[in-house]
N, C-alpha and C positions, 0 to 999 in steps of 0.2 A: 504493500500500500504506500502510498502518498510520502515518504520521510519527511514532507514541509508541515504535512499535518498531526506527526506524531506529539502526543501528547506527554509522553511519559518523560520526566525530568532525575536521571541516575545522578545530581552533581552534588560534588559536596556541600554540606549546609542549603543546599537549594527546594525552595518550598516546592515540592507536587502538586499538581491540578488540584490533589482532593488531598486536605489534611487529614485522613482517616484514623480513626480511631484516638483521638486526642480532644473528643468535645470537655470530658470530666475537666481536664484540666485547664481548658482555655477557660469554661463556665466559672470552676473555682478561685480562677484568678483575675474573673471582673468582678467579683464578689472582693476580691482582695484590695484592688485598689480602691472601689467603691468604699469601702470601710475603711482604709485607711485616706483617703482624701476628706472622709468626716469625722476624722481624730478619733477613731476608736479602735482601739490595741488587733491587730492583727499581725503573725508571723511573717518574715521574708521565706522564701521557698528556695530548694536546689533540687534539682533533675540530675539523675542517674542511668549510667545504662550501660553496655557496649557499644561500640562502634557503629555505626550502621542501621540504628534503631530509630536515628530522626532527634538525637537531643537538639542540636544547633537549631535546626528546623524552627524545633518548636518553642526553643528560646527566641527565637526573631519575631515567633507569631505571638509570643507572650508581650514584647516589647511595640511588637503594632497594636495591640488593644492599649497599652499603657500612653503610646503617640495618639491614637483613635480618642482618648479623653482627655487631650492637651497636659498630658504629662510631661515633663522635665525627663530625657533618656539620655544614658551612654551606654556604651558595648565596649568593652575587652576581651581581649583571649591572650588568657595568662599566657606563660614560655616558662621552661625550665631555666635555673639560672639568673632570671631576670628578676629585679624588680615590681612590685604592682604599682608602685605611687606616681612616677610618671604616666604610665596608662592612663590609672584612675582620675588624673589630673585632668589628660585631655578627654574623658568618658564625659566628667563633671561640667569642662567646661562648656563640652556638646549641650549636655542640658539646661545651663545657666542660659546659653545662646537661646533655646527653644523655648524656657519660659522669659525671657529677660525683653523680646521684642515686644512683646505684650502688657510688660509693667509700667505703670504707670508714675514710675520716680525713679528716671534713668540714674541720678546719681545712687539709689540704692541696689541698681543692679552692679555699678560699678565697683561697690565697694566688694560686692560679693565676687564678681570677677577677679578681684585685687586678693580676698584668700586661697580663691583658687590660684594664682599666680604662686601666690608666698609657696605654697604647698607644693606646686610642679616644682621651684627652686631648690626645695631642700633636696631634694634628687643627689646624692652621692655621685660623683662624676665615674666611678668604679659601676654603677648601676645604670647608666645611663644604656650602655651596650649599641651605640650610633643611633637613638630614641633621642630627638629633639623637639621643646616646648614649643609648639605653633601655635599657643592659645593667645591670648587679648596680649598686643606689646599696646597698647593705647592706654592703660591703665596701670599706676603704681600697685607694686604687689604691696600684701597690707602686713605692717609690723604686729608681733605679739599674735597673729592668729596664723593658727595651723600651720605654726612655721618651727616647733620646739624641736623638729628630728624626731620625736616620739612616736612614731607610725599612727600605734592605737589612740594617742591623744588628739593627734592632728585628722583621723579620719573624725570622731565624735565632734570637731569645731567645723573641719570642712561640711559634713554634711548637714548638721545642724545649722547652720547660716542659709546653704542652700537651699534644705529643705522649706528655714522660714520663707525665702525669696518665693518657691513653689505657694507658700500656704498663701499667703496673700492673693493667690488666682483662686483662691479653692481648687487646687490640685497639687501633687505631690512629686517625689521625682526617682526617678529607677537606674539604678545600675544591674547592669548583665553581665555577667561575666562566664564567657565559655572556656572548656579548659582546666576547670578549676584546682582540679587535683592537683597543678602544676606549681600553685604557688607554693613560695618555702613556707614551712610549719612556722616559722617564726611570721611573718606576714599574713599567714589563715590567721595564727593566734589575735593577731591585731585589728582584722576583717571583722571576727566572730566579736569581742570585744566592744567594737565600736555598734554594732548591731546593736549590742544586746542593750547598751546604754542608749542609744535613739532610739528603742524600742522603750525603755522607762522612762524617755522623756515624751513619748507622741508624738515626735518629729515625722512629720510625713514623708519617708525613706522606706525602700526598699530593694533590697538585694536579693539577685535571682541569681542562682547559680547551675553550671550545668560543668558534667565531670563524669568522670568512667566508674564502676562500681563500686570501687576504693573509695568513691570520697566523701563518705559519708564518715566512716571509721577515721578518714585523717583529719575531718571535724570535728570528731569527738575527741581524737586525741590532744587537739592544739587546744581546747577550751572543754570541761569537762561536763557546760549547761550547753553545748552545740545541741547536741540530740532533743532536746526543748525551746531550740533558737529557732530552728528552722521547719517549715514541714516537708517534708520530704516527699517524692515523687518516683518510683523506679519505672523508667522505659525499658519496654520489653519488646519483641516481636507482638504483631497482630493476629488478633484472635482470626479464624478465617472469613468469617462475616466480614471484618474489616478491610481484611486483604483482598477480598474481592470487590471491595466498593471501592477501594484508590484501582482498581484495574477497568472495574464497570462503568462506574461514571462519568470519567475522561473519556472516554471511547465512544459510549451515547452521545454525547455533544458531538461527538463527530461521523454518527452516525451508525457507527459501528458495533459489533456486539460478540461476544464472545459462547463456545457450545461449552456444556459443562464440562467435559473431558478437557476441555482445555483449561478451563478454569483450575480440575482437579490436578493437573499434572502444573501447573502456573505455582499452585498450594505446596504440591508434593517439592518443586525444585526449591523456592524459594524459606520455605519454612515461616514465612511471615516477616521475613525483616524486612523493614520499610526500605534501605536501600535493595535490596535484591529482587525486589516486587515488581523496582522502578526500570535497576538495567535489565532484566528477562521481560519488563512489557516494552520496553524501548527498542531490542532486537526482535521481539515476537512481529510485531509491529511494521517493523522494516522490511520483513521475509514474509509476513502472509502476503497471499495474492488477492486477496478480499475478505468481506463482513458475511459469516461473523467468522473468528477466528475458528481455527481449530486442535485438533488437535496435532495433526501434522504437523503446524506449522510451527508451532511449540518445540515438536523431536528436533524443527529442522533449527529453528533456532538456538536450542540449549548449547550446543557447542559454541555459539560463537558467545554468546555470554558469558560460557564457565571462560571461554579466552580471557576475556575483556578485564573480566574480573582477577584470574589470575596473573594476568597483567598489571594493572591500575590498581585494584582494591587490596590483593596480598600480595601480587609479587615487589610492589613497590616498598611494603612494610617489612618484609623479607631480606631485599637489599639494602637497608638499611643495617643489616646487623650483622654484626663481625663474624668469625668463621667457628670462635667459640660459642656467640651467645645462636647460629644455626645449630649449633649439636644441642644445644639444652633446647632449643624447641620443638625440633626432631625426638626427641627424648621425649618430651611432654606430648607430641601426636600420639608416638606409639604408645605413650602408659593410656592416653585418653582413649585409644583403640578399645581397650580394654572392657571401657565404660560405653562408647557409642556404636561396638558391634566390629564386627573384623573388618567392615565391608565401609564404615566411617560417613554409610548413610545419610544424607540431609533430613530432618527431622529429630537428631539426634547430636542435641549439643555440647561442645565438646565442657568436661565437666573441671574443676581445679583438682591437680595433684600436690600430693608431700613433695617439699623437696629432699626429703629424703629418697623416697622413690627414684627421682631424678639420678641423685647421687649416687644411688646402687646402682641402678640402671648401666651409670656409664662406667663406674667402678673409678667412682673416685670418693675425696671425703667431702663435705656438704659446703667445709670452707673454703675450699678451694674452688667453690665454683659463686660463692661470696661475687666475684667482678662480673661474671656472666649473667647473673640472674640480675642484679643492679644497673646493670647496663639497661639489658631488656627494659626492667622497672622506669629507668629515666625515659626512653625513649617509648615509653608506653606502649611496648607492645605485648603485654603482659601486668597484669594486677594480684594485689595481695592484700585479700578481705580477712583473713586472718590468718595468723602467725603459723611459717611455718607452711603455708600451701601458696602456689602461684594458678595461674588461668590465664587464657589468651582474652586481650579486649576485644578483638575482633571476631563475630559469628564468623565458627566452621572455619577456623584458621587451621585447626589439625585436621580437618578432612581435605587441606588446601595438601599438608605435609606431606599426609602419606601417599596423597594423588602423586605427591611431582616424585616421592620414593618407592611407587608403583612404577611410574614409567622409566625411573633409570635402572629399576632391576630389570627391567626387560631384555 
């Protein structure tokens, strides 16, 4: 059919036709702003999930309903290594911009512009990492606020100022942060911290977070009230109802329409994860020869998706990793064999192992592989929900492993 008319959008962070399966949470967080734009105690929220499941997604769509009610927005995406406070600085400043043309006493957006300045300055030149201030030069940064180096003190001034700038509109103002897992424990600590105090003050702030499955436990560990700071959200793959309405409804707008056989073999490839819904309906797509689909066209396509994907989606995360930290995840396929069937089936997600396991596995001791598995950890392609076991962040990363350890014993 048509490739001008294909509907289906496989990109990263990129919204699909149909945000399927995510009404609960867009519903419960107009209810959140709603309530917090008339000063009554509501949590900030973080999203959880694997790779592939649509967090980004659906933090973009949580920060449109936030713009959709003349909110005050900024977006980051942590980095390992880095810094948050310059980010956070230009995030703030983003939203000082969006409620500040609206105020009605320029000089008290100025002055608020002027803590966000102070604040992007204290910026360590060691943290900067070629990240330069491009916020307001028109305005004196402001002495004594949000300038002490304190992280956790200077976010509870910073966002306290702004927030009042918001409240004066009757509205409020949001930071997003995608990534989150990423920032240093000492900087979570000062994130969580500053929450939790603009949440005892009613400041109208909130902070949305979005992070790989770990990062709810490194929340808790940097602050030990996390687990009651925030409400929490795990994204998962789509139930099947779901996953057939982001394939169905895109399709009918174009006229198109899918037989159930195809639907069921669409379900059977993909397992529900919203990325792999999008690139198997994007090659389905391309290859049938008309409406409605079928199932042929499904067999004829799957090859070139499982390509695409093991190209772009794993092979890219693959080559990122050293020649040690490929045996520890080759190692982690085959123990997860164990658990998803010999045959490493789709439908059967790969589960976390001991790193003990690991360590016998290759015959070595557990500390000695201390640099591979942390490697892994930094460059997130691997998480640790508790002490002591690791897992791929990415769905069907060890079904990827033992495919490409299939085809070289051949």
């Amino acid at each position: 059919m048509d490739p001008i008319r294909n509907p289906y959008a496989p990109g990263a962070g990129q919204r699909p036709p149909v945000l399927a399966g995510r009404d609960r949470e867009l519903a419960q967080f107009d209810v959140t702003l709603e309530r917090v734009a008339a000063g009554r105690p509501e949590r900030s929220m973080v999203v959880s999930g694997l790779r592939g499941v649509g967090k980004t997604v659906l933090l973009n769509a949580l920060r449109g309903q936030a713009l959709g009610r003349a909110w005050g927005t900024g977006k980051i995406e942590a980095r390992p290594d880095q810094s948050v406070r310059l980010p956070i600085a230009q995030a703030v400043h983003a939203a000082v911009r969006e409620v500040g043309h609206r105020h009605r006493n320029p000089d008290r957006v100025d002055e608020v512009a002027g803590v966000v300045k102070a604040f992007a300055l204290r910026t360590e030149l060691k943290d900067r990492k070629g990240i330069r201030w491009n916020g307001a030069t028109d305005v004196a940064a402001a002495k004594g606020r949000a300038d002490s180096g304190d992280l956790e003190l200077d976010l509870v001034e910073l966002f306290s100022d702004v927030g009042e700038l918001a409240r004066d509109l009757g509205v409020g103002v949001g930071l997003f942060v995608d990534e989150m897992q990423d920032i240093a424990s000492s900087e979570l600590a000062a994130l969580c911290g500053a929450v939790h105090e603009l949440s005892q003050q009613g400041a109208p702030v909130v902070v949305v977070g979005a992070g790989l499955p770990h990062l709810p436990v490194a929340l808790a560990a940097s602050r030990s009230y996390a687990e009651r700071l925030f409400r929490y959200v795990v994204v998962d793959r789509l139930p099947r109802e779901m996953a057939e309405r982001a394939l169905l409804r895109p399709a009918a707008e174009e006229g198109v329409g899918y037989d159930q056989e195809a639907l069921d073999e669409l379900y059977a490839l993909t397992d529900g994860y919203p990325y792999f819904v999008q690139a198997y309906g994007k090659v389905t797509w391309d290859l049938a020869v008309g409406s409605p689909i079928r199932l042929t066209d499904v067999h004829e396509a799957a090859p070139e998706a499982e390509a695409e994907l093991g190209t772009g989606f794993f092979g890219a995360r693959y080559d990122r990793a050293t020649p040690a930290e490929r045996d520890y995840m080759r190692t982690m396929a085959e123990l997860g064999a164990d658990h998803t069937g010999a045959d490493g089936a789709a439908g059967s997600p790969d589960v976390p192992v001991t790193t003990a396991a690991v360590a016998k596995a290759l015959g070595r001791k557990p500390q000695s592989l201390s640099p591979a598995r942390d490697g892994l950890l930094k460059k997130g392609l691997v998480y640790s929900s508790e002490r002591g076991t690791v897992a791929f962040t990415v769905p069907h990363f060890g079904t990827f492993l033992r495919s490409q350890r299939a085809v070289a014993d051949r």
